[in-house]
N, C-alpha and C positions, 0 to 999 in steps of 0.2 A: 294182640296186646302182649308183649314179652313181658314175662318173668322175670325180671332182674335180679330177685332172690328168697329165699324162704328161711325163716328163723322161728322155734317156739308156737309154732301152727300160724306166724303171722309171714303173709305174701305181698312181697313189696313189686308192684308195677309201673310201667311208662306206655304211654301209648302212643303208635304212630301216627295219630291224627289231631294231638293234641295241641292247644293254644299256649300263648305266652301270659304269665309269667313260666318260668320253667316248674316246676313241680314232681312229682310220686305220690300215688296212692297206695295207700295200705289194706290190707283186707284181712280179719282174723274173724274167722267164723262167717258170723252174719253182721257182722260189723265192719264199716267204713272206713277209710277219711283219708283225708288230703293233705298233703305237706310242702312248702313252697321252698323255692331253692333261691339260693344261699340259705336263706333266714331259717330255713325249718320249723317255720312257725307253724301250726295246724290251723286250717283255714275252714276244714269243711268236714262232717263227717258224726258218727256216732260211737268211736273207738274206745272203750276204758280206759281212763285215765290211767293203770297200769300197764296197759297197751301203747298209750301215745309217748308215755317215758320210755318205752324199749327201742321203740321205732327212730325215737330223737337218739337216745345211748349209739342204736348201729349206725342213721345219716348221718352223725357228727365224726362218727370213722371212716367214714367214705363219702362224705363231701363232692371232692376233686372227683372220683369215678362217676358219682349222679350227677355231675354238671355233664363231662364229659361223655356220658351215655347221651343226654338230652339231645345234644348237640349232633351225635351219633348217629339218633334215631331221625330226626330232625331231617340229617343232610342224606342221610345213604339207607334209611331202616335197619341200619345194623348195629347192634348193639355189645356189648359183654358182659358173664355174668357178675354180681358181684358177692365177695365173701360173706358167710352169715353172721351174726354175734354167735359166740360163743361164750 
C-alpha cells in the first residue's frame, strides 16, 4: 500500500487493489477514514474532526496529483509522492 504522503503525524494512502469510486485514506494514530475523489467528501472512518479539516485543507492542494496517482496506480502500480501541507 504506498504512502503518498505524511503531514502533522497524519498518513495519506492509496492502494493497489482498490475499487472505484477513486478515493485516499487517511491514518493519524489509531484513527481512520476515507476520502472520495473529486469530492473529498469523508465517506468512512473515525478521524477528529480537526484531522478531517487538515486532510480536506492538503486534497484540495493537490487534487490533480490524487486523481492522477489513482489512475497511476490503477494502470501500471506506480505512483508519486506527493507534497505535505506545510
Amino acid at each position: 500500500m504506498p504512502k503518498i504522503c505524511t503531514f502533522l503525524g497524519i498518513s495519506i494512502y492509496m492502494y493497489f487493489d482498490e475499487h472505484n469510486p477513486p478515493h485516499f485514506h487517511a491514518l493519524y494514530n489509531d484513527f481512520r477514514g476515507k476520502f472520495l475523489l473529486p469530492s473529498l467528501n469523508y465517506t468512512a472512518g473515525n478521524l477528529p474532526p480537526r484531522i478531517i479539516g487538515l486532510v480536506i485543507e492538503w486534497a484540495e492542494l493537490h487534487k490533480e496529483e490524487l486523481l492522477d496517482n489513482w489512475n497511476r496506480i490503477k494502470e501500471t502500480g506506480k505512483y508519486k509522492k506527493i507534497n505535505p501541507l506545510v
